[in-house]
C-alpha positions in Angstrom: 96.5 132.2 113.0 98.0 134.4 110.6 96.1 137.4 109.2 95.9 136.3 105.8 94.4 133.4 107.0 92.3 135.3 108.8 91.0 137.5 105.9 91.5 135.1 103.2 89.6 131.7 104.7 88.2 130.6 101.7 92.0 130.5 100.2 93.4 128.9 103.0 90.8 126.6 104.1 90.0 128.2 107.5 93.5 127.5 108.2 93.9 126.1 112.2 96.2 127.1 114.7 99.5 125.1 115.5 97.1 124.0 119.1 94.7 122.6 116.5 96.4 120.6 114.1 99.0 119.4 117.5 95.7 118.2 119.2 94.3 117.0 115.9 97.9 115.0 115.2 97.4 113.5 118.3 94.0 112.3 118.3 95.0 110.6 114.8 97.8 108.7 116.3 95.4 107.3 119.6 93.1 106.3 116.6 95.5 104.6 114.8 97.1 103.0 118.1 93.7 102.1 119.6 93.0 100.4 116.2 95.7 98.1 116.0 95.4 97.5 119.2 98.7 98.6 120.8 99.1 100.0 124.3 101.4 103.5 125.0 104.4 101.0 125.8 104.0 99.3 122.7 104.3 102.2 120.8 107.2 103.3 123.2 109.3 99.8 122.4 109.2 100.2 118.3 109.2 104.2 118.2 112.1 104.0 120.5 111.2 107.1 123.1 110.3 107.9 125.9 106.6 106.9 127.2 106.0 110.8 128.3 107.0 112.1 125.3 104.8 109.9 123.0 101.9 110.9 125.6 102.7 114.5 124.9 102.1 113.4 121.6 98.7 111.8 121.9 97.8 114.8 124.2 98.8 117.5 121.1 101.6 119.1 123.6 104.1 118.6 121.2 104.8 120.1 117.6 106.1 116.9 116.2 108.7 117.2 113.6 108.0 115.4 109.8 111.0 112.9 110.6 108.9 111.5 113.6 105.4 112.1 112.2 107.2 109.5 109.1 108.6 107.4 111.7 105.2 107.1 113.8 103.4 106.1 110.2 105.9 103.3 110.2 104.8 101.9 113.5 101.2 102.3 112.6 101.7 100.9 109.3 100.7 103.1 107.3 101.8 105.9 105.1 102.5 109.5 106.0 99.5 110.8 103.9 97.0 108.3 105.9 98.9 109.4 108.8 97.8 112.8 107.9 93.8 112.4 106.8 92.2 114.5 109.0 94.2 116.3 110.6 
């Protein structure tokens, strides 16, 4: 956390950690998976990777990059913003 952040929270929000919002992400996508009832492999076939990586997704081991959090809103069918509510 960065020391504004830090001495500043009612600027920044409380601002979380990278582990946070990775673990957060993550927890959002099994939501969203879970919910439209799609396995890990289905998700593998139309994200097109690998099924360790998009576990290292779901786990919040992985900084995922804006190109693939746009591309993972596709799959779940929804936008990046709903992608993003609460995380």
């Amino acid at each position: 956390m960065t020391y504004y952040a830090l001495t500043h929270p009612a600027i920044s929000g409380g601002a979380m950690d990278a582990e946070d919002l990775q673990r957060k992400f993550g927890e959002r996508c099994r939501a969203l998976r879970r919910r439209r009832k799609l396995s890990q492999l289905d998700m593998v076939r139309h994200f097109d990777v690998s099924l360790s990586h998009y576990q290292k997704i779901e786990r919040g081991d992985l900084d995922v990059r804006l190109s693939t959090a746009q591309k993972l809103a596709k799959c779940f069918g929804v936008t990046l913003s709903e992608l993003m509510r609460g995380v």
